[in-house]
BADREN-335966 format. One line per field, with one value per residue: residue number from 1; residue in one letter; z, x negated, y negated of N, C-alpha, C in turn. Coordinates in steps of 0.001 Angstrom, whole numbers. Layout:
seq (NUM	...)
type (A	...)
n.w (Z	...)
n.u (X	...)
n.v (Y	...)
ca.w (Z	...)
ca.u (X	...)
ca.v (Y	...)
c.w (Z	...)
c.u (X	...)
c.v (Y	...)
This chain:
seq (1	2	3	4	5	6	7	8	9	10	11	12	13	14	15	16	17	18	19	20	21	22	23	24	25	26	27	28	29	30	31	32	33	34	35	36	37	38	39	40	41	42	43	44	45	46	47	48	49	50	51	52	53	54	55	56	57	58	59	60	61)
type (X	X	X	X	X	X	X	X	X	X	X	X	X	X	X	X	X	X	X	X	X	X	X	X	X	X	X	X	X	X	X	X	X	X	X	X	X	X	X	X	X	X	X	X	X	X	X	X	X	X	X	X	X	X	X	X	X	X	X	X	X)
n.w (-24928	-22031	-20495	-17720	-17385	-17266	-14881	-13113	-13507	-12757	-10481	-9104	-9066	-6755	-4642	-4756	-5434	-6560	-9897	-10414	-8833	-9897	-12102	-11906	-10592	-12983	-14144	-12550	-12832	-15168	-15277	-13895	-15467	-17591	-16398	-15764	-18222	-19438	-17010	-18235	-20698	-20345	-19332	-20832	-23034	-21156	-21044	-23666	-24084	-22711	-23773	-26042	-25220	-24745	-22873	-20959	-20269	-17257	-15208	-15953	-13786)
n.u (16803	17953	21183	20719	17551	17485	18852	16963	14425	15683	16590	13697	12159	13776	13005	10670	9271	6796	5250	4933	6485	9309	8663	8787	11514	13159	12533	13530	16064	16609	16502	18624	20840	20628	21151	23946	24897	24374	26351	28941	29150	29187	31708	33128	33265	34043	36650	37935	37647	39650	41513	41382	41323	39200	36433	34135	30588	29102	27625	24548	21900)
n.v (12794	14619	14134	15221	15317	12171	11404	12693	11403	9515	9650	10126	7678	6879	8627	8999	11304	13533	14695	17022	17959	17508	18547	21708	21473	20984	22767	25225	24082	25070	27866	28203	27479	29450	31780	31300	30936	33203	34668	33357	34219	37115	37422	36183	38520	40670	39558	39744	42511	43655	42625	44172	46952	48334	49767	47501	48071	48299	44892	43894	42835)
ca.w (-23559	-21543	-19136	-16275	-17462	-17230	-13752	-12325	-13678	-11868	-8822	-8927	-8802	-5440	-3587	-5068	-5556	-7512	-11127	-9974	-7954	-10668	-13134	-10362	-10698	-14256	-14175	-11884	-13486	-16869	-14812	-13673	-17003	-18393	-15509	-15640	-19717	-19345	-16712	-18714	-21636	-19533	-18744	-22084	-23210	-20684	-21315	-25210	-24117	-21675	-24612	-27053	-24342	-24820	-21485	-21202	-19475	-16031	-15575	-14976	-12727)
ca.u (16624	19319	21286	19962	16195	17738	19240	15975	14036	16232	16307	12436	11892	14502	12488	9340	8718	5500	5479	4600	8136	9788	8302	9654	13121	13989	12211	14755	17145	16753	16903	19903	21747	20267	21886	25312	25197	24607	27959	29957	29190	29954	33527	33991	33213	35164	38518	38525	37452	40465	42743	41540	41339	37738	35965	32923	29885	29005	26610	23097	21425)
ca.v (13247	15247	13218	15843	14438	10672	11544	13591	10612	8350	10319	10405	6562	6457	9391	9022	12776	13701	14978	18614	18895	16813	19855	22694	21146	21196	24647	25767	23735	25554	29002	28631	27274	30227	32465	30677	31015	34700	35275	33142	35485	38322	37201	36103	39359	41568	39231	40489	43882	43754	42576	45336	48083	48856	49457	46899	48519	46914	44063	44025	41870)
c.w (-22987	-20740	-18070	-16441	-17256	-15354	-12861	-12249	-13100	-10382	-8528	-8953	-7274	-4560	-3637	-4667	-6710	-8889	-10921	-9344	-9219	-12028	-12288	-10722	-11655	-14222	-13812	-12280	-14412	-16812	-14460	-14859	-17623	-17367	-15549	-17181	-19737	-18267	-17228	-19738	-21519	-19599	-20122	-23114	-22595	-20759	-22799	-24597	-23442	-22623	-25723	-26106	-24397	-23431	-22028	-20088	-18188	-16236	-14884	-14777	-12894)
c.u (17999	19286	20856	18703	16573	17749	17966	14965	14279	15764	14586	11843	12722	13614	11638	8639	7649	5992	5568	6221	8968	9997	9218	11379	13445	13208	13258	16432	17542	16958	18360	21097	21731	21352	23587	25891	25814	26315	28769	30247	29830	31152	34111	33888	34306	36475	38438	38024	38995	41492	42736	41876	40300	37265	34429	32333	29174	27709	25563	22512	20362)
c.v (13586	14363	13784	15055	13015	10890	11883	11828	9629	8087	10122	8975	5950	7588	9692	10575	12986	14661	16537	19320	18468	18654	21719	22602	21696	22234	25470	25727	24956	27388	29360	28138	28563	31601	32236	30977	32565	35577	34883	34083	36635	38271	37079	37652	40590	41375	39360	41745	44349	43443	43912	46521	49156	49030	48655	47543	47665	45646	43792	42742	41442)
């Protein structure tokens, strides 16, 4: 189990939130990892494009 699932789990015995929001969360969670993965990529991509002197094409949304 990820420590976020330990933590949510935690959190969810101090604010007694139902399984349904609980489910919502790490949904959201796992959206935005996935969002954050994808600009890091980006960057790591345009700083070697920026050392070869390739142009990288912009980034879609």
């Amino acid at each position: 189990m990820s420590r976020f699932s330990q933590l949510m789990q935690r959190g969810q015995r101090k604010v007694h939130y139902r399984e349904r929001q609980a489910k919502l969360l790490m949904t959201l969670s796992d959206e935005q990892h996935k969002a954050i993965a994808q600009l890091l990529q980006y960057w790591l991509n345009d700083d070697e494009s920026a050392k070869t002197g390739a142009k990288q094409p912009d980034r879609q949304q």
